[in-house]
C-alpha positions in Angstrom: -15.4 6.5 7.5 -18.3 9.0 7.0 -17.9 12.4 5.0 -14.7 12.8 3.5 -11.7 9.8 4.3 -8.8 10.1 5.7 -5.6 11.7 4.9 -2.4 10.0 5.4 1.1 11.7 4.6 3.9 9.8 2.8 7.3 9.6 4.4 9.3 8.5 1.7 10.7 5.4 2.5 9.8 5.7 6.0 6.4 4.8 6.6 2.6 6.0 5.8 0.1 8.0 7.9 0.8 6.3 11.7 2.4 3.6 10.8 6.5 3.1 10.3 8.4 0.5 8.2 9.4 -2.2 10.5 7.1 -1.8 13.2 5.8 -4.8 14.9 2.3 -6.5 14.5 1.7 -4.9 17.6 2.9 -1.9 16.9 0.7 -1.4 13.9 -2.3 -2.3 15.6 -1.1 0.4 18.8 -0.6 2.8 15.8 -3.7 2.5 14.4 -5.7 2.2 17.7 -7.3 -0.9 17.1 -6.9 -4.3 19.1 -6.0 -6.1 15.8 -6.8 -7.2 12.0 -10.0 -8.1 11.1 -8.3 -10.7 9.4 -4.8 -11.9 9.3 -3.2 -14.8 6.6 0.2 -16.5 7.6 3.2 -17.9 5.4 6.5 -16.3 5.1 4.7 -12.8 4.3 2.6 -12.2 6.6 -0.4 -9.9 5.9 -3.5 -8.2 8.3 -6.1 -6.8 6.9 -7.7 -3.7 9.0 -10.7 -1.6 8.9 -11.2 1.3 6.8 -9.2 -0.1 4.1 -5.5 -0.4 5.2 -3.7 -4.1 4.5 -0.2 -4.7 6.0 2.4 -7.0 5.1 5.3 -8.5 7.1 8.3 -9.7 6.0 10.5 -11.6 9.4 7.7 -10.2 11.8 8.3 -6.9 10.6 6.7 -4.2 8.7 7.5 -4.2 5.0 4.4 -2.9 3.3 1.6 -0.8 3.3 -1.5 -1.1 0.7 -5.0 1.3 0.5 -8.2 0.5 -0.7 -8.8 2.4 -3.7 -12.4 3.3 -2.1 -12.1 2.6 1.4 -8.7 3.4 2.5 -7.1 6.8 3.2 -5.8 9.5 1.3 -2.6 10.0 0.1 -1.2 12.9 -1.8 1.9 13.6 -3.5 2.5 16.9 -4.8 -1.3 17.8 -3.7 -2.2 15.4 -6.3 -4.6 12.4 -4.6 -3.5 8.9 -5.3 -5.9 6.6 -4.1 -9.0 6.2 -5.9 -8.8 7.7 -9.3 -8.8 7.1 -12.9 -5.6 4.2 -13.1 -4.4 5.6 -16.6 -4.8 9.6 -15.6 -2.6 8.7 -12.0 -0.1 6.4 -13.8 0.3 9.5 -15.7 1.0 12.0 -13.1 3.4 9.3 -11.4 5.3 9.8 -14.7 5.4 13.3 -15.3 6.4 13.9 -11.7 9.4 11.5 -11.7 10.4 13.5 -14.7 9.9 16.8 -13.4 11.6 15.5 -9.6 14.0 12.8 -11.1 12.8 10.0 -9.4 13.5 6.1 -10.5 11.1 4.5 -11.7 10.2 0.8 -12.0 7.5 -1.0 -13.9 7.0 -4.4 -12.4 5.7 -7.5 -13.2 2.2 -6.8 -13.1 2.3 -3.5 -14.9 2.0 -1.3 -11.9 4.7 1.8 -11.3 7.0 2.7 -9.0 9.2 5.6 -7.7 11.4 3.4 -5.7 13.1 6.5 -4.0 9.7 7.2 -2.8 9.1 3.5 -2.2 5.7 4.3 -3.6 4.0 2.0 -6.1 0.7 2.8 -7.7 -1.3 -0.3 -8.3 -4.7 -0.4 -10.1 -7.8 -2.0 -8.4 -10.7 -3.2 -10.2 -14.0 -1.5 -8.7 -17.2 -1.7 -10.6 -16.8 -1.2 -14.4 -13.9 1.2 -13.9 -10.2 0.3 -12.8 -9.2 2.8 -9.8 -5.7 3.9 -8.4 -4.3 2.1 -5.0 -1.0 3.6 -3.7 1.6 1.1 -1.6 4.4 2.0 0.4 6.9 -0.6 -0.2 10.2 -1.4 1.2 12.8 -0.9 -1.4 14.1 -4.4 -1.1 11.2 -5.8 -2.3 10.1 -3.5 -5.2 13.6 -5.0 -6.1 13.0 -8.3 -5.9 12.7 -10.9 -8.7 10.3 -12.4 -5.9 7.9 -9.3 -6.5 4.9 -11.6 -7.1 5.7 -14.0 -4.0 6.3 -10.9 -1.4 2.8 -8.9 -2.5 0.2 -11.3 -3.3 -2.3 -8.2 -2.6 -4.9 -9.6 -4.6 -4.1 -13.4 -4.2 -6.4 -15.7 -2.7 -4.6 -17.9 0.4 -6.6 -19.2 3.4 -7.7 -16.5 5.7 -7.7 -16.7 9.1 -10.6 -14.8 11.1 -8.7 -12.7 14.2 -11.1 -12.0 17.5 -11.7 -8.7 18.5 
């Protein structure tokens, strides 16, 4: 992306930028007007990895997560405040102060990330550089949930990657 990235809108609980909660592989590719992944891993939770940042996960062939580069991938703003790409302690922060000031639920999970599982939103932290940088998820409730949690989002896990043609 050149000059400033992109913005996506959160749909609470619906879906992020173009792309919807249970959409199809295919689907997400149409939506995000590309032929395919640049790189797609199998097992029971599927995940593709596109340009510009943007990683998908299935769960039964559908849609069930969405997760942004903390440098590369889009925008995302909640309350006009930016989520991806900032200062991890100073955006944990603002996730708590607005679920006091809106009354959303929160949920810390296993790996210390937050959540506002209303939202479906969970703020992860991504290591980049020296410095550890925020990285917003859209997440199906079902899994932010789960005492699986660690099974369904292995975002940072290393499993055999498969190259996909263009």
């Amino acid at each position: 992306m050149s000059g400033e990235r992109e913005r996506w809108q959160l749909l609470p609980e619906v879906g992020l930028g173009p792309l919807r909660l249970g959409m199809t592989p295919t689907e997400v590719a149409d939506a995000l007007q590309v032929p395919g992944p640049l790189e797609r891993v199998g097992g029971p939770y599927a995940q593709e990895d596109f340009a510009d940042g943007v990683k998908v996960f299935y769960d039964a062939g559908r849609l069930a997560c969405v997760a942004l580069d903390a440098v590369a991938g889009p925008q995302v703003l909640l309350a006009g405040t930016p989520l991806a790409g900032h200062d991890a302690e100073r955006a944990h922060r603002f996730l708590l102060d607005y679920a006091a000031e809106y009354g959303s639920c929160l949920l810390y999970t296993p790996d210390d990330s937050l959540a506002l599982t209303d939202l479906g939103l969970l703020l992860r932290s991504q290591q980049v550089g020296d410095v550890r940088l925020s990285r917003p998820l859209l997440v199906k409730e079902e899994w932010l949930e789960s005492q699986y949690y660690r099974d369904r989002l292995p975002l940072e896990g290393t499993k055999a990657v498969v190259t996909v043609g263009a």
